[in-house]
C-alpha positions, 0 to 999 in steps of 0.5 A: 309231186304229191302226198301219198300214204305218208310219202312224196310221189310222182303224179307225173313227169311228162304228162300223164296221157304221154307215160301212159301210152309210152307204157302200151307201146314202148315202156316206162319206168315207175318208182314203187318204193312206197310200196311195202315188204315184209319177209315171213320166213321159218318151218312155220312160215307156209302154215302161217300164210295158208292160213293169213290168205286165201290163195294156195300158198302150197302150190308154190315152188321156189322161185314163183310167186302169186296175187292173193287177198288176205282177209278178216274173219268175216270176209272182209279184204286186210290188204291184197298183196303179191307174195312170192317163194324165194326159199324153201321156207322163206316168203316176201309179201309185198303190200301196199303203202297204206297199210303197211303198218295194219298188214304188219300188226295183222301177219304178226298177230296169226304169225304162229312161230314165224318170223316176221320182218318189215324190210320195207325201208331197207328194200326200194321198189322200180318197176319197168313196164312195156312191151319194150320192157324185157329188151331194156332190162337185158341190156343191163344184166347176163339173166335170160329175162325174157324166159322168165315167166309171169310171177317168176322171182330170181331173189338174188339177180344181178342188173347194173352191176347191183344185187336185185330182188326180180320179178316178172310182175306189174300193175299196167296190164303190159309185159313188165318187171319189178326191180327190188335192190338195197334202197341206196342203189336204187338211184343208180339203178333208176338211172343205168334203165333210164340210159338203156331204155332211151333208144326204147322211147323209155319214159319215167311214169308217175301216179297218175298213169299208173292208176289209168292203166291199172283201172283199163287192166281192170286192176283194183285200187285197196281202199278205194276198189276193195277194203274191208267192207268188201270181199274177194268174192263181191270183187271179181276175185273168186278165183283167188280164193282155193277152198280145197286147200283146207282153213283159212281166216275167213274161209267160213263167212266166205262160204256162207257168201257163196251160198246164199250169193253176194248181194253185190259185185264189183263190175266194170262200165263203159260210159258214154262220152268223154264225161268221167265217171269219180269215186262217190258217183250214184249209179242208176238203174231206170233212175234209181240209185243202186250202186256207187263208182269206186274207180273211173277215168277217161281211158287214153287207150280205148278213147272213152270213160271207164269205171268200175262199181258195185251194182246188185248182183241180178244187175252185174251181167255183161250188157246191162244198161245202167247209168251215172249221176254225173254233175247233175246228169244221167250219163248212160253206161254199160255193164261190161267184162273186165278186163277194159283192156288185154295186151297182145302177148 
């Protein structure tokens, strides 16, 4: 166990190597309830959140949900978060952990009549995920889950006999779930998958493996990959941002970035070897330092070090050689294209 953003987690169970590739071939279980909920409901709730994020709030219908960036004035990412339609007027943002409290302050400063609601310790968080995680999951409920379509939400689904929050939704990069019920029936709940998942291989998976699958999916950690000295479109998240879809906060300092080019981009290395490319590591390029690691590990899946960094933008093109200052060595690294890893669907 270890302290996270205010909470006691899981670092691991059975090792973090075994929940990892429990997850790639057969399917594991986290417990996500550190994670936070916010409710935003009312006529005002949709212009309020077209105008809090950059994604295309409009395009949702009920029932279907969407990864976006919120965003400061000047560019600058508040959070990103998963935000789903679950009534006509009525939307749940989940956020992360750490700021919460920030993510709240914010949505109600620019909330422009909507109600706002922290839900975020009545609402505990399982996520199932896998390969296997579908099969599992109907073991313990009537829905046809398997139907369900990336982003999908049932708002009221029924699994082991407890009302649920559902969505098809994850953070590994597998086929997943993630199971919202009232916070004194998730035990129970954690439990009945535990117990449905075992002729499975089913295995609890803590923080650790989740932060290695995140980082071969190519994921970003808040505030170690993305914060709010860096911007949707210096990350690799320039698809999140719909222009078309009028203002938005933030909309102005982004255009001035696309035009003139951001002067930096987040990109994914292979590094040689299994030395591990941390947080802080000085990326060089013919010796020279000019960028940062964000992110790094070494990948169970591909059988060497990954990572992820900020380079200039003239050197974050697909091959180019570069290399890491790691414990007083130049090991050499590759810029590639994200994601590290792709689960066959």
């Amino acid at each position: 166990m270890v302290p996270f953003a205010g909470w006691e987690m899981p670092l691991q169970y059975s090792g973090i190597i075994n929940e990892h590739r429990a997850v790639r071939s057969r399917v594991g279980l986290f417990d996500v309830s550190h994670m936070g909920e916010i409710l935003v409901d009312g006529p005002d709730a949709l212009p309020a959140l077209q105008r809090l994020v950059t994604n295309d709030v409009a395009q949702l219908a009920v029932g279907r949900g969407l990864y976006t960036p919120m965003c400061y004035p000047d560019g600058g990412i508040v959070d990103d978060l998963t935000l789903f339609r679950v009534g006509p007027t009525r939307f749940l943002l989940v956020v992360n952990a750490a700021t919460t409290a920030e993510d709240l302050a914010w949505i109600e400063e620019h909330r422009d009549g909507a109600v706002v609601r922290d839900i975020s310790r009545e609402m505990a968080l399982l996520a199932l995920q896998g390969p296997g995680a579908a099969r599992v999951l109907s073991a313990l409920t009537a829905l046809p889950v398997s139907d369900m379509r990336p982003f999908d939400v049932i708002p009221q689904a029924e699994v082991a006999g407890r009302r649920v929050f559902l969505s098809r939704t994850g953070y590994t990069g597998e086929d997943g779930f993630e199971i919202g019920p009232a916070w004194e029936d998730a035990p129970a709940i954690w439990d009945a998958l535990l117990d449905a998942g075992g002729v499975d291989g089913l295995v609890p998976a803590g923080l650790g493996a989740r932060d290695t699958l995140r980082l071969e999916a190519g994921y970003m950690l808040y505030g170690t990959d993305i914060d709010k000295t860096t911007s949707p479109l210096e990350a690799p998240l320039g698809w999140t941002v719909k222009w078309e879809k009028g203002n938005f906060i933030g909309r102005e300092a982004l255009l001035s970035q696309r035009e003139r080019g951001p002067e930096r981009r987040l990109v994914g290395l292979m590094v040689e070897g299994r030395v591990v490319a941390r947080p802080g590591h000085v990326i060089l390029h013919d010796g020279r330092p000019v960028g940062t690691v964000t992110s790094g590990t070494f990948s169970p899946t591909l059988q060497t070090s990954i990572a992820l960094g900020y380079v200039p933008r003239a050197l974050a093109v697909q091959g180019t050689v570069l290399s890491v200052e790691i414990r007083g060595r130049n090991v050499p690294a590759r810029v590639t294209r994200l994601p590290f890893y792709r689960a066959r669907r």
